[in-house]
SEVOZA-46118 format. One record per atom (N, C-alpha, C, O): residue in three letters; y, z, x negated. Coordinates in pm, whole numbers, padded with zeros to 5 digits, always signed. Layout:
N
ALAYZX;...
***
This chain:
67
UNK+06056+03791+04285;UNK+06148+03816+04177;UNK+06076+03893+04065;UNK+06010+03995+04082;UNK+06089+03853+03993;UNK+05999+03915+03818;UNK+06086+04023+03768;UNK+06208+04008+03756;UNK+06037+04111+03743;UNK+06111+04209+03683;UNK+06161+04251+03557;UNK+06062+04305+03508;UNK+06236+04259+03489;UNK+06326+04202+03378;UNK+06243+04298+03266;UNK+06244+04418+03295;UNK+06163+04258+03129;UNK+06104+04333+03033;UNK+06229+04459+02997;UNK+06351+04444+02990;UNK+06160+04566+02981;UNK+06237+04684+02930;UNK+06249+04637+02753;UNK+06155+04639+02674;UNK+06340+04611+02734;UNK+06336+04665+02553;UNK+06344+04777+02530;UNK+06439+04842+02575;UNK+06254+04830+02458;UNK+06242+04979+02373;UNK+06341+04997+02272;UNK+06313+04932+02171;UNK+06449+05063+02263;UNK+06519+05103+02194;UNK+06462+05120+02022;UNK+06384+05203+01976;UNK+06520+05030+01966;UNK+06449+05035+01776;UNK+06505+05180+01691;UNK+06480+05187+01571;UNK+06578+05289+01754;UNK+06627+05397+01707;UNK+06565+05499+01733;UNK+06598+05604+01678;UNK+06422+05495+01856;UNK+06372+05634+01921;UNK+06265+05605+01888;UNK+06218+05504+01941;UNK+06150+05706+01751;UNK+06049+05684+01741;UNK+05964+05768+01891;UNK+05859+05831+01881;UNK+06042+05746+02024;UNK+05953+05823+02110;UNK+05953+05730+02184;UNK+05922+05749+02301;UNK+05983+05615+02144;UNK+06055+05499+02290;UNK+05930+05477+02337;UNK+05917+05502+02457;UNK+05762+05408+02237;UNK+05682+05356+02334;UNK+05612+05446+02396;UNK+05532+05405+02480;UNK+05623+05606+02368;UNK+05527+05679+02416;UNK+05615+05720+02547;UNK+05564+05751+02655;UNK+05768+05715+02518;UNK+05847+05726+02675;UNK+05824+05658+02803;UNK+05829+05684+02923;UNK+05787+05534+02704;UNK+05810+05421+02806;UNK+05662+05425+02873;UNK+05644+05403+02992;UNK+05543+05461+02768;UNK+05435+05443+02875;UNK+05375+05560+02984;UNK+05295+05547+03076;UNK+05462+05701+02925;UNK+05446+05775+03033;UNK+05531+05767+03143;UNK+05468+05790+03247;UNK+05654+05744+03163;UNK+05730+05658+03247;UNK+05648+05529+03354;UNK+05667+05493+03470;UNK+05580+05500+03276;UNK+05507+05351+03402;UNK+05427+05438+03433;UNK+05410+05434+03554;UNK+05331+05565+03357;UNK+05203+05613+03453;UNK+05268+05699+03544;UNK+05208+05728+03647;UNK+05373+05742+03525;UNK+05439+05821+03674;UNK+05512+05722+03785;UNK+05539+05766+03896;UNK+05538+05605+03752;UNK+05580+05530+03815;UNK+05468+05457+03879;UNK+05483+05411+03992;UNK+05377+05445+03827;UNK+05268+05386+03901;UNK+05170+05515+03993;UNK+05052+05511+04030;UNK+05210+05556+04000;UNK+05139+05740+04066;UNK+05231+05712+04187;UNK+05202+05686+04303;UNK+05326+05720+04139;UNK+05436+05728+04209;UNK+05442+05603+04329;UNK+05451+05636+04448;UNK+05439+05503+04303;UNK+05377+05365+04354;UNK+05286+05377+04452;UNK+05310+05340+04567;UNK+05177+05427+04416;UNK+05036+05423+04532;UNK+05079+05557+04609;UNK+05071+05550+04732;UNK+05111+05647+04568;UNK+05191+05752+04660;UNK+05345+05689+04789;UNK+05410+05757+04869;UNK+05352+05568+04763;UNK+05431+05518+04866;UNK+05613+05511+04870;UNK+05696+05491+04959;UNK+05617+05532+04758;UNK+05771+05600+04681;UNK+05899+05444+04703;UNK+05884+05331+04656;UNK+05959+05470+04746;UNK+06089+05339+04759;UNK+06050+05279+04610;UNK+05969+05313+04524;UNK+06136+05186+04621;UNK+06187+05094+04476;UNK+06267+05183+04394;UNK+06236+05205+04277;UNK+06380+05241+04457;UNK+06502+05276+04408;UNK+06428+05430+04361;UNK+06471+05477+04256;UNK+06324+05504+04430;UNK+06269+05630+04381;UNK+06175+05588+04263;UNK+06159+05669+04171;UNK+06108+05459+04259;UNK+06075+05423+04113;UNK+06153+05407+04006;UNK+06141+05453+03893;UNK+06248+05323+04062;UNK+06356+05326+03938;UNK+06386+05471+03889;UNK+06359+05512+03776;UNK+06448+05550+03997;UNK+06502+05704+03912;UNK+06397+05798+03852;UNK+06423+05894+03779;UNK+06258+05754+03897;UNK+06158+05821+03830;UNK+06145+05766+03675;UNK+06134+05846+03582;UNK+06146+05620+03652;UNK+06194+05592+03535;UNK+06253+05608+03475;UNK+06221+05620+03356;UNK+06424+05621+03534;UNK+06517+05712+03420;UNK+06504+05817+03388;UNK+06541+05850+03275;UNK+06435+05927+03493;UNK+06394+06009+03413;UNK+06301+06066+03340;UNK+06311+06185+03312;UNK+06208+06000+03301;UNK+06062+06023+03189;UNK+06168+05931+03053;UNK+06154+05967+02936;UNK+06273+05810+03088;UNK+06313+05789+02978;UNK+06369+05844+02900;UNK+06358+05839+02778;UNK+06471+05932+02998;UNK+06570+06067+02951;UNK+06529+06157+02880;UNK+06594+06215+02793;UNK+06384+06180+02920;UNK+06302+06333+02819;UNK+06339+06362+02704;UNK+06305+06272+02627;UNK+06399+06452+02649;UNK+06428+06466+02459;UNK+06280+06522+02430;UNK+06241+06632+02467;UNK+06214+06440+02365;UNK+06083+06477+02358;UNK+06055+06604+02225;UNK+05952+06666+02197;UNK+06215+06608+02154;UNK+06212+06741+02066;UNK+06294+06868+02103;UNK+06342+06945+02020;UNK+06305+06879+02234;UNK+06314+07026+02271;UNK+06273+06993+02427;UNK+06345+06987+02527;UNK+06159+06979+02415;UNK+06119+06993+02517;UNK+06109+07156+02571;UNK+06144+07241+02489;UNK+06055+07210+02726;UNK+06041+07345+02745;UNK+05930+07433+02757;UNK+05824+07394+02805;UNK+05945+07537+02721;UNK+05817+07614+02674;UNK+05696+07577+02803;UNK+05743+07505+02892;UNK+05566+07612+02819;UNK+05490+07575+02922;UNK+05547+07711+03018;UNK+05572+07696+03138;UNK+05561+07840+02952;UNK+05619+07943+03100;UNK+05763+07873+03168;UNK+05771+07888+03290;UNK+05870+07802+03108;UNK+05962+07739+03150;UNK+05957+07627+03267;UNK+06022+07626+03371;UNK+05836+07510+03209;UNK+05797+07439+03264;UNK+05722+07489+03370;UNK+05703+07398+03451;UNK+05679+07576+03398;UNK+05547+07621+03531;UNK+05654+07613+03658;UNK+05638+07554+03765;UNK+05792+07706+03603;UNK+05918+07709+03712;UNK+05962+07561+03792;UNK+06017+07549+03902;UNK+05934+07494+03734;UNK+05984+07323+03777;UNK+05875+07318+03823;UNK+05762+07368+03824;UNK+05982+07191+03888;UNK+05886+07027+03976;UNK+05865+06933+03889;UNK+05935+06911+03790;UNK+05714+06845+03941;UNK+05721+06767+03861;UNK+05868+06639+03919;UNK+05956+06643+04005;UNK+05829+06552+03828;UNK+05995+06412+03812;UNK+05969+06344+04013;UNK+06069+06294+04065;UNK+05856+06351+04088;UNK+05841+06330+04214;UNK+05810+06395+04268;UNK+05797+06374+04389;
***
């Protein structure tokens, strides 16, 4: 089964840089052994990112990464 092209949204000047950090965690994510369905939600969320408020790097140290 082929997997259906993502269209990039024509309103988010962040869409292709979303979308291609999204496949490199999804493909990390991939050779790390991750379900289908844990690829998919790893995708929704690198798509989700508001890439203009993102969080400070001391904010970010507190988190996990998206897997």
């Amino acid at each position: 089964m082929a997997h259906p092209k993502y269209e990039l949204p024509k309103d988010d000047p962040h869409a292709k840089y979303h979308y291609e950090m999204a496949m490199k965690h999804v493909e990390a994510a991939k050779k790390a052994g991750k379900s289908t369905a844990e690829l998919h939600e790893i995708f929704k969320k690198c798509m989700s990112v508001d890439l203009d408020h993102l969080p400070t790097a001391a904010a970010a140290a507190n988190t996990s990464p998206f897997w």
